[in-house]
Structure formats: structure tokens, C-alpha cells
LUMPA-862078 format. One record per residue (C-alpha): z, x, y; residue in one letter. Coordinates in Angstrom, 1 decimal. Example, Ala and Ser with C-alpha at 12.3 -4.5 7.8 and 13.67 -1.06 7.14 Angstrom:
BEGIN
((7.8, 12.3, -4.5), A)
((7.1, 13.7, -1.1), S)
***
This chain:
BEGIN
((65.3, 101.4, 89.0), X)
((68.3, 98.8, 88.5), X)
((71.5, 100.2, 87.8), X)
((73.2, 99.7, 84.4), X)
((75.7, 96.7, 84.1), X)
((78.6, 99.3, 83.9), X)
((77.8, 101.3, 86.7), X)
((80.4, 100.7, 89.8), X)
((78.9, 100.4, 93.0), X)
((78.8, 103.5, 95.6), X)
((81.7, 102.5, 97.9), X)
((84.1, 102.3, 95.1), X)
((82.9, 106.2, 93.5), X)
((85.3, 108.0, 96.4), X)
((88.5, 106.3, 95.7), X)
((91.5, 108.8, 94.5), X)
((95.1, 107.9, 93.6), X)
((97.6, 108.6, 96.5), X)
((99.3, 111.5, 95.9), X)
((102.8, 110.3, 96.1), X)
((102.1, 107.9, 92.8), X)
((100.3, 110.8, 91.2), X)
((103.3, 113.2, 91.7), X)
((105.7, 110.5, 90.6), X)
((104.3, 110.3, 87.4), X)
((104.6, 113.7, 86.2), X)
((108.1, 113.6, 87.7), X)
((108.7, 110.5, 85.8), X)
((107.5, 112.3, 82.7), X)
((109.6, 115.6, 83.2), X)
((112.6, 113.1, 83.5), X)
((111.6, 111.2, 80.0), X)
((112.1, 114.6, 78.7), X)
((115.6, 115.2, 79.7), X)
((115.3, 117.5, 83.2), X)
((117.0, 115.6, 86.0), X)
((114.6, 115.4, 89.1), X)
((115.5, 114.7, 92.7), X)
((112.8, 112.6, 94.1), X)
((111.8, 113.2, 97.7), X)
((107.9, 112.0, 97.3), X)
((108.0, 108.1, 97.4), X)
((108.4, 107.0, 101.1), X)
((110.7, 104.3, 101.1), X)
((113.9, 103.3, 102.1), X)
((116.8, 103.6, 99.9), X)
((118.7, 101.1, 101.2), X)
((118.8, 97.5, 100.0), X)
((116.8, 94.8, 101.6), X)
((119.7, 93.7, 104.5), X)
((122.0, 90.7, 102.4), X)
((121.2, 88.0, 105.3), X)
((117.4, 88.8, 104.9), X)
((117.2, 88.4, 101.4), X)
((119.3, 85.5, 101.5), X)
((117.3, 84.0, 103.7), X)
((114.2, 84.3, 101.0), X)
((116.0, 83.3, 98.2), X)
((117.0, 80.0, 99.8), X)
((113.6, 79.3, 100.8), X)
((112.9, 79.7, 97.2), X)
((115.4, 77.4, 96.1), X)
((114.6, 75.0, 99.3), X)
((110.6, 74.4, 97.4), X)
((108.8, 77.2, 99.9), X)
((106.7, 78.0, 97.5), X)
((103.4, 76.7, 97.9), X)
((100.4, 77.8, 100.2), X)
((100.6, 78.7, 103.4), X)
((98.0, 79.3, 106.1), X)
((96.2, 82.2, 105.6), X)
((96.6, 84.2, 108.6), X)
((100.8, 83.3, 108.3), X)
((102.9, 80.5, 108.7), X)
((102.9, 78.9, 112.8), X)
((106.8, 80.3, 112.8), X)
((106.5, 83.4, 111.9), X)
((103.3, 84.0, 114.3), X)
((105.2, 83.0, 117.2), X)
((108.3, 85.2, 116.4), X)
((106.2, 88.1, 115.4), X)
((104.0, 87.4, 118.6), X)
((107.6, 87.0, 121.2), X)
((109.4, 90.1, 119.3), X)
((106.7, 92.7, 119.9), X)
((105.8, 91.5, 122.8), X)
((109.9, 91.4, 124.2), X)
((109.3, 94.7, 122.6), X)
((106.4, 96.2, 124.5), X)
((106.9, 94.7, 127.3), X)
((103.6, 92.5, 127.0), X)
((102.8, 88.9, 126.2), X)
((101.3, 87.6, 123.1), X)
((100.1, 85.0, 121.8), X)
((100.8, 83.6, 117.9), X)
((97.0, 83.2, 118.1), X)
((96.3, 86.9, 117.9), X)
((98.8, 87.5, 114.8), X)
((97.8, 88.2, 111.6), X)
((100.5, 88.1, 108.4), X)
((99.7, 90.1, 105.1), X)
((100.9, 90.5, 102.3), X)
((102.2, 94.2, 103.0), X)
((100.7, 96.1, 106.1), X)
((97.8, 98.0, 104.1), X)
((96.0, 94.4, 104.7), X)
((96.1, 95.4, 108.4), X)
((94.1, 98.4, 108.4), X)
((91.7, 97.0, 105.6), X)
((90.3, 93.9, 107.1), X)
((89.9, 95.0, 111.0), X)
((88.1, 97.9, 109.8), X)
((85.9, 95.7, 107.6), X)
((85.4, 93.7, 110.8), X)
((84.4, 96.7, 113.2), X)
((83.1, 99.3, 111.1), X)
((79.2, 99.1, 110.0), X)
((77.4, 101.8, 108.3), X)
((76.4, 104.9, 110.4), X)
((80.0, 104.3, 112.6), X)
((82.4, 106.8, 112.9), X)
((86.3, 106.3, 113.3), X)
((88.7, 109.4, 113.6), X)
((91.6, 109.2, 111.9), X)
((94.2, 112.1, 111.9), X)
((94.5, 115.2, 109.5), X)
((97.0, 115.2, 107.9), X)
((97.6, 111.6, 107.9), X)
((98.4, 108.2, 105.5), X)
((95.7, 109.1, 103.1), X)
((94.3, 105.2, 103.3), X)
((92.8, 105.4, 106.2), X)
((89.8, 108.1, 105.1), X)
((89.3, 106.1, 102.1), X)
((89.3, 102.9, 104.3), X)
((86.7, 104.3, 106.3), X)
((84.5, 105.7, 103.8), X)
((84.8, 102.1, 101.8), X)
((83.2, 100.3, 104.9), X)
((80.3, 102.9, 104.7), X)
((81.6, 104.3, 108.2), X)
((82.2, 108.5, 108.9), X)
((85.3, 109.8, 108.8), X)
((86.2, 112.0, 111.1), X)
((89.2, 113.8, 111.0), X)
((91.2, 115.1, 114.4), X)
((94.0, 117.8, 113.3), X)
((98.0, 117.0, 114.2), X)
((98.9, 120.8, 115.2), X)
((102.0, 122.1, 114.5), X)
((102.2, 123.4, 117.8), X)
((101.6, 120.3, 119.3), X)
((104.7, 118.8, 117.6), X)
((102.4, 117.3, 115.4), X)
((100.3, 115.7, 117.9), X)
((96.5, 116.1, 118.5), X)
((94.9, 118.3, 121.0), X)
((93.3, 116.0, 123.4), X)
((90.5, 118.9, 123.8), X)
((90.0, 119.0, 120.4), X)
((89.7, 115.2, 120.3), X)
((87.7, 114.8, 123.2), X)
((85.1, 116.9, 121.3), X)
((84.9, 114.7, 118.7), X)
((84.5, 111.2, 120.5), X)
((80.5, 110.3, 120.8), X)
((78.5, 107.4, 121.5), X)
((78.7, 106.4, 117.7), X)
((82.7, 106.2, 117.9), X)
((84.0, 103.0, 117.0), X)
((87.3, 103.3, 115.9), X)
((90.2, 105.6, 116.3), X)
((93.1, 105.6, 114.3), X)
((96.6, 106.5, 115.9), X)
((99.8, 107.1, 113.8), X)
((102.9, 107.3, 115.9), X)
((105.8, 108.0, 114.4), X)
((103.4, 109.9, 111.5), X)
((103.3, 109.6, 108.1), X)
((103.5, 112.7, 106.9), X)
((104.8, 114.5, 109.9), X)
((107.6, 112.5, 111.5), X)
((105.9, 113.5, 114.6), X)
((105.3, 111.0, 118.2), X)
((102.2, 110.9, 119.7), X)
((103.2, 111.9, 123.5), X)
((102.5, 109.1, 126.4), X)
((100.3, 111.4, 128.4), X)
((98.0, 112.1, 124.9), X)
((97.9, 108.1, 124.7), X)
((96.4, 107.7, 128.6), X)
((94.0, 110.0, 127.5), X)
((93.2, 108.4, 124.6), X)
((93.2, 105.2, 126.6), X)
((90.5, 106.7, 129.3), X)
((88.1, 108.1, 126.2), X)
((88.6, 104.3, 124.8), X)
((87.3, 103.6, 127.8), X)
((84.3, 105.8, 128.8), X)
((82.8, 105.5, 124.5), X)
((84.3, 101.7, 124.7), X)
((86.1, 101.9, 121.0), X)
((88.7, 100.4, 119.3), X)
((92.3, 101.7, 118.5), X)
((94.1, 101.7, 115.3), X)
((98.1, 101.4, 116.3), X)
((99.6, 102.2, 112.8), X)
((103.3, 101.3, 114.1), X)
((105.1, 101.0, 111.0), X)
((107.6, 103.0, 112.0), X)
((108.4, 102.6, 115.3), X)
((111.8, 101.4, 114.8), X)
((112.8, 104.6, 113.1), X)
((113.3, 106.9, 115.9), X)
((116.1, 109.0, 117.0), X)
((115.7, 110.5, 120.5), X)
((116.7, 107.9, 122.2), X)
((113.7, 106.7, 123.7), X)
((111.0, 103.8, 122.2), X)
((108.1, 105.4, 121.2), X)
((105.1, 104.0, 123.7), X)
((102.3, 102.0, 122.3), X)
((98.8, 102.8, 123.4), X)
((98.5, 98.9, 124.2), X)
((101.0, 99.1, 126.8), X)
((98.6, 101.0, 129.1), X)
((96.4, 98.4, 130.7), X)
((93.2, 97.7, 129.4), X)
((93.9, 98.6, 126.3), X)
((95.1, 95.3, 125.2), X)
((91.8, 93.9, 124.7), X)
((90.8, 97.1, 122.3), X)
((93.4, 97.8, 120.0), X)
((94.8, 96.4, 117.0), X)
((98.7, 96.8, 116.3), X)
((99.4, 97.4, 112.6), X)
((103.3, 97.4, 111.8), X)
((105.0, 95.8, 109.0), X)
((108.3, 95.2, 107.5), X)
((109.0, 97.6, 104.3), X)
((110.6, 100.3, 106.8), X)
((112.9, 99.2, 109.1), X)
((114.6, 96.4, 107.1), X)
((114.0, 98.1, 103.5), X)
((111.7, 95.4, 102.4), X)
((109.0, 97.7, 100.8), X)
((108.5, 95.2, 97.7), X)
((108.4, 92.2, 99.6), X)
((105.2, 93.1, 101.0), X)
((104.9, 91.7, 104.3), X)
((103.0, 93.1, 107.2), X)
((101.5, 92.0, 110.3), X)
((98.4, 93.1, 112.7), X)
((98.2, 91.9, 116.6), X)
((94.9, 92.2, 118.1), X)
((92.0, 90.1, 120.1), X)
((92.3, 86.2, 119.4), X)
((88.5, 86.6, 118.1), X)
((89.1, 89.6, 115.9), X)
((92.6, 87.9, 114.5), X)
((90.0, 85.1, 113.7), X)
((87.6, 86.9, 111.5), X)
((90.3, 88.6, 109.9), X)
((92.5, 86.0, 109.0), X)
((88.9, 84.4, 107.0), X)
((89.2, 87.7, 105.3), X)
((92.3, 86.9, 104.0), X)
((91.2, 83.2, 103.4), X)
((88.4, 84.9, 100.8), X)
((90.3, 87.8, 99.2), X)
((93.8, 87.2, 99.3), X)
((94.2, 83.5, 100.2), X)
((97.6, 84.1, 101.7), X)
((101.4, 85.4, 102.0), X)
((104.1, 83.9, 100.0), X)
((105.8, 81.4, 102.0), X)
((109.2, 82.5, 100.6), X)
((108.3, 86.4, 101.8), X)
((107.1, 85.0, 105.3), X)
((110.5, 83.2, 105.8), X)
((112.5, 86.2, 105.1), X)
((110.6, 87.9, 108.0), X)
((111.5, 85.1, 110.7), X)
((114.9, 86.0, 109.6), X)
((114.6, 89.9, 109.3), X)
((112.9, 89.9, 113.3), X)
((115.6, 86.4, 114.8), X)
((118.2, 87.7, 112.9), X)
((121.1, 90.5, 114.1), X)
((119.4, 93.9, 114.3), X)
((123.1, 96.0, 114.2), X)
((122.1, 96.9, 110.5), X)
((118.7, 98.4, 111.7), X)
((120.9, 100.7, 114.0), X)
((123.2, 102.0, 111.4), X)
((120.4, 102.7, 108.7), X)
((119.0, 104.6, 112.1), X)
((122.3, 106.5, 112.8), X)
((122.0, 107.5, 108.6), X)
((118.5, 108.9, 108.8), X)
((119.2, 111.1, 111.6), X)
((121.4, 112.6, 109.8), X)
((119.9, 113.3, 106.9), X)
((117.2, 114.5, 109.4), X)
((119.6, 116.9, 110.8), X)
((120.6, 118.3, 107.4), X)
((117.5, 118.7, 105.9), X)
((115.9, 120.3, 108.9), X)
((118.7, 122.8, 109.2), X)
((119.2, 123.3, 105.6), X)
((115.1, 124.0, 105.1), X)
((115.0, 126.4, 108.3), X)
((117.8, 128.0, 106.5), X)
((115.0, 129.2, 103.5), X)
((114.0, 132.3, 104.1), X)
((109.7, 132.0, 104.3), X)
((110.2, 128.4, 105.5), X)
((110.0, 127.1, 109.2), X)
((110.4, 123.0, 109.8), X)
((110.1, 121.3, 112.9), X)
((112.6, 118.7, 113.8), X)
((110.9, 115.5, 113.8), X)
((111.4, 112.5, 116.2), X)
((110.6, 109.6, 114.2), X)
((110.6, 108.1, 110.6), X)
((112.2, 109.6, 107.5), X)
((109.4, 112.9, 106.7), X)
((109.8, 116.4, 107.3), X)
((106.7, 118.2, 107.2), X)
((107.7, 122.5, 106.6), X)
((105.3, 125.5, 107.1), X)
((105.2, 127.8, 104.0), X)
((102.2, 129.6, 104.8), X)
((104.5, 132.9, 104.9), X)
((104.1, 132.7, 100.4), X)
((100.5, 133.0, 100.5), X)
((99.5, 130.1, 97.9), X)
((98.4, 126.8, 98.0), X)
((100.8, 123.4, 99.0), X)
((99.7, 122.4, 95.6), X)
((100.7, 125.6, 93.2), X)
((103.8, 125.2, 95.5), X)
((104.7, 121.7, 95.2), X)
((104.0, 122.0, 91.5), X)
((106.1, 125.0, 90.9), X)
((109.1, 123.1, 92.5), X)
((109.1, 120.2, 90.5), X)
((108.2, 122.2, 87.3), X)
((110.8, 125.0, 87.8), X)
((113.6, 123.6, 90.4), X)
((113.3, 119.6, 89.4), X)
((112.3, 118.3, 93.0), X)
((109.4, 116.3, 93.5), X)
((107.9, 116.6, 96.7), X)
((103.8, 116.2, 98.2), X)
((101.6, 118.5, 99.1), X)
((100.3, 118.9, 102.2), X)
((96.9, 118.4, 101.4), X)
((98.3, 115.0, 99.9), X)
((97.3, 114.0, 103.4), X)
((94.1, 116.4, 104.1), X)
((92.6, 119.3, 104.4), X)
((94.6, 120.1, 107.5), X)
((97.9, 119.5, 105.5), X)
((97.4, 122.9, 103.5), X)
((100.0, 125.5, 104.1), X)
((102.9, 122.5, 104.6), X)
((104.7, 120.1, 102.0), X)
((106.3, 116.6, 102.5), X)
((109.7, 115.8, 102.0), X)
((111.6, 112.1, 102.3), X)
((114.9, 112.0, 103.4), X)
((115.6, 108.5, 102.5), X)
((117.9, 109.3, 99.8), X)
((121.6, 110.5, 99.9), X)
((122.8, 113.5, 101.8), X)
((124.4, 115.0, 98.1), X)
((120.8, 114.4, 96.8), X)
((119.2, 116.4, 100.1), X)
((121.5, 119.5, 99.9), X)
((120.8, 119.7, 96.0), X)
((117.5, 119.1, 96.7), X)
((118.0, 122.3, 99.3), X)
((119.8, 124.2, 97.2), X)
((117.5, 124.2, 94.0), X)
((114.6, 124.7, 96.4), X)
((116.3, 128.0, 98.3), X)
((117.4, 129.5, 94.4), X)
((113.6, 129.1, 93.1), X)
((111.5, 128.9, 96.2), X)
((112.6, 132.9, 96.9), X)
((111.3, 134.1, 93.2), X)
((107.9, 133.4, 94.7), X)
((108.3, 136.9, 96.8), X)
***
């Protein structure tokens, strides 16, 4: 029987909003009727895009770059995103296997709709960016979720994962530093990754977005680094985080030459390309002085430190200290209700919006996400509004 004209097809009928937007909305609507709210749900910087980057775009604008560009980026910008990362990682790379987007969500999107056939699977972690299940299930492939354990810092059990992998594996998806977790995927985890990779010969996912943003000292390792794992994974990382840049929308991918190929058609079909004016603000944001990146560092940490201590500091509430990006992700399994009822209740009754856990999956429940990328006053009233109201729940 044909379908009726106004029926959408299949792969669209699973799509859901992302929580954060959904949560901003009703905090948006509490505000339009007079309460104040403290938003700690929308993850982005709240620093200004840095002045020398933003200069550097609005000349370009002035200078005429506005017209098309290549669709897989501009030659310049290929070849500085190819030299950085790879000055970066230790590893060469070519502008050949660069991809530019217009934001990074491009960079999950099209390499998945260049692997992924129907009757694939491809694991993506629980609780994670909540795109890549609905990526997945948009291509026709299985999810599969693998659960980041709190007592794994966040990280996966290799056991666990191991269980998971089979012949119809094709893709895996690694966060490191997480999104909604703030927690690093460990170097021996990624070897072992790197050996299943290997022995089921799939691809990995890098989401590296926020790599930049992490404060133990150490670079956070890249599965790509280990060798042989070049030639099967895909870097995805981007520019909103580091350099505040979040409505610019600029992202990149690194992968095979002959996978960067087929995706950068996919962006010749769908969105044709990047704004030239966007792409030159990026040569500048990656060439120019990184000092600024540092500080903004120095500032999240903290605000790490004082959220951390000042949520550990709730009775019913434990947090881990996370090593990378700007998320906490607390246990408050000790009240006996749901992330949601939870999250709800504190915006409703104490004016701070904050996600669920299960904002980010099933294995989220029992947590909720804060981000710190607003101003230390705003954190400890945030803290202090949440200790006064949290408590009545006992």
C-alpha cells in the first residue's frame, strides 16, 4: 500500500529534541515570568570569540570573502588544520584527508552515512552526546550502547566492551574528554580498543572536541596515535570550544584520503560548503597566539574546582573531579527519584537549569549535568540554591 503524501519516512520517526534546548525553553519561560534562573544546561563557552579571531573574520568580510568555497574547505585552511593536529599528535597529515564543516555535527553525520549500511552496528557510549544514537539509527545501523562507569572515572570497561564487539561491528564511537562526563578515556583502554579494531577490523569515531580543555597537565591521547589505527579512524574536533566560536559553526574531520573524498561530495550535495569568511577566522584561531586558550584553561579549572568541592559539599550528593571539558556529572542516586523529577524540581523550585542524566541515556539515570562555563558568583549561587532545596527532598 503507498504511503500517504504526509507521511514522513521511517528514518526521520526516532528523532527527539536534545535535551539541553528542551530544558532551555522552560527555563526561558520561567524567566519571561519574572524568576531569575541560573543556567548551567547549554554547553558553551562564556567567553567571547578571542578579539584577533573575530577580527580576522570580519576583515575577510570586508576584504569580499564571501562567495563559494570548495566544499570540503578552503586549500589554506586544510593544510593548517592538517600541520596543527598533526604537530599536535605527533603524526603527519595530509590537507587531502581534511574535511571543513560548517560546525563539527557535519563530522559525525557524513562518515557515518559513508560506513554505516543497514543491519551494521556501531557502539557509541552511554551516557554520551545524545547525536550520536540518533545518527546511527538515521543510517538504519544498531545502536549499541557501551556504559561510562562511574567507577571507571567515566571510562568503559574494556570487558564489558569487548562483549559487545561482533563480526557485524562497524563503527565505534569514542568521546574523550566526554560530553556529559568530563571524563578521559585512559591510554591503556585505547590500545585495547585499538587491538579489537583490529581483530573485528572497524572504524573509530574520535569525537575530540574538547581536547584542548584539559587540566591535569597531560594531552589527552588520541586512539590514532597508536599505529595502525591511522588508516581506521576518523578525527572529529571542531572550533566552538576552545576558542569560544560556538556560533561560527566551524568544524573539521581527518580521516582516510578515500573516505575524506566521499564525504566532502556529501557536503557538495547537502550543504554545498563553509562560509569563506568562517573558514578564514579558523586559519587565524589555529596560526594565531594560543596564550588566550591557556588562560580560558586556567578559568575552567577553577570553576571546576569550586563546583566539584561545593557539590561534594551537598549532603546526598557525590561528584567526581573531572579531567577534561567544562561538565560535571554528580551521583544523586542516594534521593531515590528519577534525574528527571530532580532536574525539574531544581529549576521549578531553586531557579537552576541543569540536564538530566538520562539527557544522555539510559545509563545517565541516577546523575545530572552541570556546565561550569559561566561565572564563579553564578556557580556558588547556583550551589547554594541547590544545597537550601535539594535537602527538602529527604
Amino acid at each position: 500500500m503507498n504511503k500517504k503524501f504526509d507521511q514522513l519516512a521511517d528514518r526521520t520517526l526516532h528523532l527527539e529534541p536534545e535535551g539541553a534546548y528542551a530544558v532551555l525553553a522552560k527555563a526561558n519561560e520561567l524567566a519571561a515570568s519574572g524568576k531569575k534562573i541560573i543556567h548551567l544546561e547549554i554547553g558553551q563557552p562564556d567567553f567571547q570569540t578571542f578579539a584577533n579571531i573575530a577580527k580576522a573574520g570580519t576583515d575577510a568580510i570586508i576584504n569580499g570573502e564571501t562567495r563559494y568555497t570548495p566544499s570540503a574547505g578552503i586549500p589554506s585552511l586544510r593544510k593548517e588544520i592538517a600541520e596543527y593536529t598533526g604537530k599536535r599528535l605527533g603524526l603527519n597529515f595530509t590537507p587531502g584527508q581534511v574535511v571543513v564543516g560548517p560546525g563539527a555535527k557535519p563530522l559525525l553525520f557524513f562518515p557515518m552515512m559513508a560506513l554505516l549500511e543497514p543491519g551494521d552496528e556501531a557502539i557509541y557510549p552511554d551516557p554520551g552526546f545524545p547525536s550520536y544514537k540518533a545518527i546511527i539509527e538515521t543510517m538504519g545501523a544498531k545502536p549499541v550502547p557501551i556504559p561510562l562507569r562511574e567507577s571507571k572515572n567515566f571510562s568503559f570497561d574494556i570487558d564489558e566492551l569487548e562483549s559487545k564487539v561482533n563480526e557485524k561491528t562497524r563503527l565505534l564511537i569514542i568521546n574523550s574528554p566526554s560530553n556529559p562526563t568530563g571524563g578521559v578515556t585512559p591510554e591503556n583502554d585505547l590500545k585495547k580498543v585499538a587491538e579489537l579494531a583490529e581483530k573485528f577490523d572497524f572504524w573509530v569515531l574520535s569525537d575530540e572536541i574538547y581536547t584542548r580543555l584539559v587540566y591535569s597537565g597531560e594531552p589527552v591521547a588520541s586512539i590514532c596515535q597508536i599505529p595502525g589505527m591511522e588508516k581506521r579512524t576518523i578525527i572529529m574536533d571542531g572550533f566552538s570550544k576552545t576558542y569560544a566560536m560556538t556560533g561560527w559553526r566551524l568544524g573539521y574531520g581527518i580521516m582516510p584520503e578515500a573516505l575524506a573524498d566521499k564525504v566532502g561530495l556529501l557536503m557538495t550535495h547537502s550543504v554545498g560548503c563553509t562560509a569563506s569568511f568562517t573558514q578564514i577566522a579558523g586559519i587565524e584561531a589555529l596560526a594565531g597566539p594560543q596564550g588566550q586558550v591557556e588562560e580560558v584553561k586556567r578559568t575552567f579549572k577553577k570553576r571546576r574546582d569550586i563546583i566539584v568541592d561545593g557539590l561534594n559539599n551537598i549532603p546526598g550528593i557525590t561528584c567526581l573531579r573531572p579531567d577534561g571539558a567544562f561538565y560535571v556529572f554528580p551521583n544523586i542516586k542516594s534521593f531515590g527519584k528519577s534525574s528527571e523529577k530532580i532536574a525539574d524540581y531544581l529549576l521549578s523550585e531553586a531557579g537552576v537549569a541543569l540536564l538530566p542524566g538520562t539527557s544522555f541515556g539510559e545509563n545517565g539515570e541516577g546523575y545530572l549535568r552541570l556546565c561550569y562555563a559561566t561565572s564563579v558568583s553564578e556557580i556558588e549561587e547556583a550551589l547554594s540554591k541547590i544545597k537550601d532545596t535539594i535537602i527538602k527532598l529527604n
